[in-house]
C-alpha positions in Angstrom: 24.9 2.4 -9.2 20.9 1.6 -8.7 21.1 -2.4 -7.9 17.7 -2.7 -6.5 14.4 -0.3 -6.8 12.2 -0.6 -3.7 8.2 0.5 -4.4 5.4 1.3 -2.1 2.2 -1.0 -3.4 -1.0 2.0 -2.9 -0.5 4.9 -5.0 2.4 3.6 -6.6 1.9 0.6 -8.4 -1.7 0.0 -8.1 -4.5 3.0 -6.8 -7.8 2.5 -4.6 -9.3 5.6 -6.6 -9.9 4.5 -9.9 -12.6 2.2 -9.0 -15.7 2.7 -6.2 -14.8 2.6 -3.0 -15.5 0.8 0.5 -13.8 3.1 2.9 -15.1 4.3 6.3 -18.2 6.7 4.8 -19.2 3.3 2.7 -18.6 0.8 5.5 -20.8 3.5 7.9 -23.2 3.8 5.6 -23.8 0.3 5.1 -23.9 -0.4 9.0 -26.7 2.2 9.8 -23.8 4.1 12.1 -23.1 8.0 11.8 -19.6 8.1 9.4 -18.1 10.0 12.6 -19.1 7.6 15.1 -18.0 5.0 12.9 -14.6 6.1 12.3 -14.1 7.1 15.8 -14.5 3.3 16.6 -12.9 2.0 13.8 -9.3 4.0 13.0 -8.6 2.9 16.7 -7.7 -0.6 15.3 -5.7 0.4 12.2 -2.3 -0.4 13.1 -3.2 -3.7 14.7 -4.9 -4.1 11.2 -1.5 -3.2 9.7 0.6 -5.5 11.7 -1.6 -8.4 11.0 -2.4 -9.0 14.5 -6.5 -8.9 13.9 -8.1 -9.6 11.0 -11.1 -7.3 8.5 -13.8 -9.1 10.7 -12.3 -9.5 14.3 -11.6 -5.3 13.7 -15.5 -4.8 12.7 -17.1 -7.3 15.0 -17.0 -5.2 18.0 -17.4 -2.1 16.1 -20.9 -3.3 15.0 -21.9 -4.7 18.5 -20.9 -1.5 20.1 -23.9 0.4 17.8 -26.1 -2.8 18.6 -26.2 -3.7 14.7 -24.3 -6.9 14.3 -25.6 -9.9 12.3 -23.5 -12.4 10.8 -25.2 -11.2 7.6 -24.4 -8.0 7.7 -20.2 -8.7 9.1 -20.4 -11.2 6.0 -21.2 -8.3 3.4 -19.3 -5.8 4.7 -16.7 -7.9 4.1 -17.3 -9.0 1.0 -17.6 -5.7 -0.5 -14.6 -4.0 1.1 -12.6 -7.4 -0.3 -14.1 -6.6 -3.5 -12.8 -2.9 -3.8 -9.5 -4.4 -2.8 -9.0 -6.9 -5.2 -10.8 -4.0 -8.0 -8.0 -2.3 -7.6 -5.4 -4.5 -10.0 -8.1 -3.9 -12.4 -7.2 -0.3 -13.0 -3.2 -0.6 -13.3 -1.3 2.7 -14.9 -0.3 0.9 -18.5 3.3 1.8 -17.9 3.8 -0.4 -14.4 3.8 -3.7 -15.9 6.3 -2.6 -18.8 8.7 -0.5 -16.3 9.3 -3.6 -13.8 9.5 -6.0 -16.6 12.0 -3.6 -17.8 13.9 -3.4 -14.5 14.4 -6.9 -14.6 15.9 -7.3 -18.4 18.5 -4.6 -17.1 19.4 -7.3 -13.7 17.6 -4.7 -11.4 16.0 -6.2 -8.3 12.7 -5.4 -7.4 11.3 -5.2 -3.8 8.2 -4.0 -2.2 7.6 -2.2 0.9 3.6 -1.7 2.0 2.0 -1.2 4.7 -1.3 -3.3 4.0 -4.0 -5.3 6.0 -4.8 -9.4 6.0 -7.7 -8.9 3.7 -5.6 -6.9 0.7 -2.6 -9.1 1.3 -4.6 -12.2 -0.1 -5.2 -10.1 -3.2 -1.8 -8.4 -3.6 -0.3 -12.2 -3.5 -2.9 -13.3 -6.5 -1.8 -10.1 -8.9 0.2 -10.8 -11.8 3.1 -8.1 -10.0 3.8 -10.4 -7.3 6.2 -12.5 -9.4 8.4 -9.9 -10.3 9.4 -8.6 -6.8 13.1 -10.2 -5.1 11.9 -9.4 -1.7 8.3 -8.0 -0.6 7.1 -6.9 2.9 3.7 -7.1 4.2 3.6 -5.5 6.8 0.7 -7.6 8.3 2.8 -10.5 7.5 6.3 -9.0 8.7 4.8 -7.7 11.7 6.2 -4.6 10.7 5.1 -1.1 9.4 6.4 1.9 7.4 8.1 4.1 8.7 9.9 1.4 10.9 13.5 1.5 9.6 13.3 -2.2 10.4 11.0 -3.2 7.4 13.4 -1.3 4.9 16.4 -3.1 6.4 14.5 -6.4 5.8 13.7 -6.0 2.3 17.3 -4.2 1.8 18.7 -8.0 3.3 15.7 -9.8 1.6 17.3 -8.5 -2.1 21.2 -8.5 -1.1 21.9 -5.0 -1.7 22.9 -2.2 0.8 20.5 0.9 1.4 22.6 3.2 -0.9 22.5 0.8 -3.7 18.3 1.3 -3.8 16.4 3.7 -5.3 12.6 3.7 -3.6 9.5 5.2 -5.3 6.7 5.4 -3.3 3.8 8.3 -3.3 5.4 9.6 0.2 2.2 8.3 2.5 3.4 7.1 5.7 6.6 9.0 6.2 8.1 6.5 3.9 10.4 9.0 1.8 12.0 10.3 4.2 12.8 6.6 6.1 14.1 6.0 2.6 16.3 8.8 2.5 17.7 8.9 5.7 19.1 5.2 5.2 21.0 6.7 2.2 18.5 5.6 -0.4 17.7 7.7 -3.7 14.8 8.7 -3.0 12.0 9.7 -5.5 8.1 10.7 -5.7 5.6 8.5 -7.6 2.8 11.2 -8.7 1.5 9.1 -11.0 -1.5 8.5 -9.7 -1.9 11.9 -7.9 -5.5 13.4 -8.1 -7.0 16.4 -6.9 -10.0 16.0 -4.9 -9.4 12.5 -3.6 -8.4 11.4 -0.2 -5.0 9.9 -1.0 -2.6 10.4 1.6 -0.4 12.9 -0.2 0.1 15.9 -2.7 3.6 16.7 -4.4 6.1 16.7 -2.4 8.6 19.1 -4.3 11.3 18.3 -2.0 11.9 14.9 -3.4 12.5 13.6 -7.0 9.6 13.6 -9.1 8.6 10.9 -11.0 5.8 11.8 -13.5 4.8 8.4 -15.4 6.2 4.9 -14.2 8.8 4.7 -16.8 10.5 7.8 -15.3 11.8 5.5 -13.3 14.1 4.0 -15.6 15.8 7.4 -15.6 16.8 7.0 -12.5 19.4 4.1 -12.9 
């Protein structure tokens, strides 16, 4: 029996590609820096990103005095317009997400979140109106903590009360995440949902996994 269904946030509940974004190529452009150069400076601090160690501004400061083109002006816009595709992004929900947890809950299901997320989309996943209905939720810049660390699973498992094998998690499969799930002895299943061809999301179909095609497919799953 499904007590408790963990989610991933990106992908899965909410997507970054339904609205324009401020990734690398954007933040390059903006800075003046070749987008290779750029990324070869910045992805070096992603995970410290991800743990919560440095914040948006103490990654990019250095970033920007390494190709001699930091301001306080420019640091301050950058900012402001990656915080702005961010928070865009709860703008654009699938219709279905809001019905299918509210759902869960009428039935006595837990929720939880598991996501692997930085400082400056924290603050914005914490204002949505989907925060209130998770039981448990890890940030992994506020756990300290990152998928696919079975640590951050058995948190939110503890956080909720269940054990693994009651959970089902539904997540789009980015960051090894599935198969953590799994191997704890969780249902496992894909959220495609959001899936697009030509985009930069993390993963296709992943045909070995559960499939879930809309988010009220997961209700099928109890």
């Amino acid at each position: 029996m499904v007590k408790a269904v963990i989610f991933d946030m990106y992908e899965t509940l909410i997507t970054l590609h339904a609205c324009p974004l401020y990734f690398s190529a954007e933040m390059a452009a903006d800075a003046g820096i070749p987008v290779e150069d750029f990324r070869s400076a910045w992805y070096p601090s992603e995970m410290d990103r991800t743990l919560g160690k440095v914040s948006l501004e103490e990654a990019l400061t250095p970033v920007l005095r390494q190709f001699g083109c930091y301001s306080d002006g420019l640091l301050t816009l950058m900012g402001e317009k990656r915080r702005a595709a961010k928070r865009a992004s709860f703008d654009h929900l699938h219709p279905e997400v809001l019905p299918m947890l509210r759902a869960l809950k009428a039935r006595g299901v837990k929720i939880g979140l598991i996501t692997n997320c930085f400082l400056e989309e924290a603050e914005y996943i914490r204002q949505s109106e989907l925060f209130p209905l998770f039981d448990a939720a890890m940030l992994s810049c506020v756990e300290g903590l990152a998928k696919p660390d079975e640590a951050i699973f058995h948190r939110c498992t503890a956080g909720l009360g269940v054990a693994p094998n009651e959970c089902l998690y539904a997540g789009d499969g980015g960051s090894r995440e599935l198969e953590t799930a799994q191997a704890l002895g969780m249902q496992a299943a894909q959220a495609v949902w959001y899936l697009k061809a030509g985009t930069n999301q993390p993963k296709g179909r992943m045909p070995e996994f559960t499939q879930l095609e809309t988010p009220m497919d997961v209700l099928g799953l109890l």
